[in-house]
C-alpha positions in Angstrom: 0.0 0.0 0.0 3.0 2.4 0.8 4.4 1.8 -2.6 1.3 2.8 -4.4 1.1 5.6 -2.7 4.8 6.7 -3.3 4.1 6.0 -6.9 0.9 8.3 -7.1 3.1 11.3 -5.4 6.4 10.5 -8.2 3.5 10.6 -10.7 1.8 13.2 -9.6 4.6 15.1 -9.3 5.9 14.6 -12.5 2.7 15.7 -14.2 2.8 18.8 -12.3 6.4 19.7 -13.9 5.3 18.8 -17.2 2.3 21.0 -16.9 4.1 24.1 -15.1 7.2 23.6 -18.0 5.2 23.2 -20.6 3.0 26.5 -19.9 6.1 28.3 -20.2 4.9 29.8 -16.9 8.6 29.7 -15.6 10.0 30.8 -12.2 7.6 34.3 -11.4 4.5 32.3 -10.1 7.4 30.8 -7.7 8.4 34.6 -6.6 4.4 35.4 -6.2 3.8 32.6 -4.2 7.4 33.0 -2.0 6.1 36.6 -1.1 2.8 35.1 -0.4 4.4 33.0 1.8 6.4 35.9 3.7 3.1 37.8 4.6 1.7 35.2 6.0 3.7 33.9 8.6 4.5 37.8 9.6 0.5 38.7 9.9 0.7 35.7 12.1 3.8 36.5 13.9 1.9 39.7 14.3 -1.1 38.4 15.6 0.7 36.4 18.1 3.4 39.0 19.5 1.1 42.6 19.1 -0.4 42.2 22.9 -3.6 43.0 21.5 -5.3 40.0 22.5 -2.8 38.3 25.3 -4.8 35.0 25.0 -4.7 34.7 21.8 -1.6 32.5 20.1 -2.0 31.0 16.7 0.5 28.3 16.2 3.0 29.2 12.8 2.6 25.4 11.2 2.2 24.3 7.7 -2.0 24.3 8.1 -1.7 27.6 9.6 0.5 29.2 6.6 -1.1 27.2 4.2 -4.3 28.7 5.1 -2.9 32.3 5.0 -1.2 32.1 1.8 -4.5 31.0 0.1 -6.3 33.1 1.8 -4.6 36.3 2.5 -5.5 38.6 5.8 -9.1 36.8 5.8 -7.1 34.0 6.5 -5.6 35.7 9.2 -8.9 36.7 10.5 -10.3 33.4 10.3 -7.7 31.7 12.2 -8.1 34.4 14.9 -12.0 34.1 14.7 -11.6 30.1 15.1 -9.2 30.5 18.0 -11.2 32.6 19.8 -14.7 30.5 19.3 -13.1 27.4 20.0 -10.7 27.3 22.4 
């Protein structure tokens, strides 16, 4: 079962290069998404460390990022907004 699995990410993955070389989309969407990544983890980091809510602390992880960089400063919010309903 592992094996498959390995096999569907190397396949997957190889698509993905084919499709993202083959676009001639080239290194900028890299850049786009890098900087994307950047503002996220500081409007977190800002969040956690601005003593505006002292109870408040949203964990910097990959679902935490990931949900940021999609998502932009909603993302932020929504974090905040589940942190603060749920916990």
């Amino acid at each position: 079962m592992r094996t498959i699995a390995l096999a569907v990410l190397v396949g997957s993955l190889i698509l993905l290069g084919l499709i993202v070389f083959r676009k001639k989309l080239g290194l900028g969407w890299l850049t786009v998404f890098g900087t994307h990544l950047v503002l996220a983890a500081v409007g977190i980091y800002i969040v956690n460390f601005s003593g505006l809510l002292t109870e408040v602390y949203i964990p910097i992880n990959p679902a935490t990022i990931g949900a940021v960089t999609v998502l932009g400063l909603p993302g932020v919010l929504m974090l905040l907004g589940l942190k603060i309903t749920l916990f």
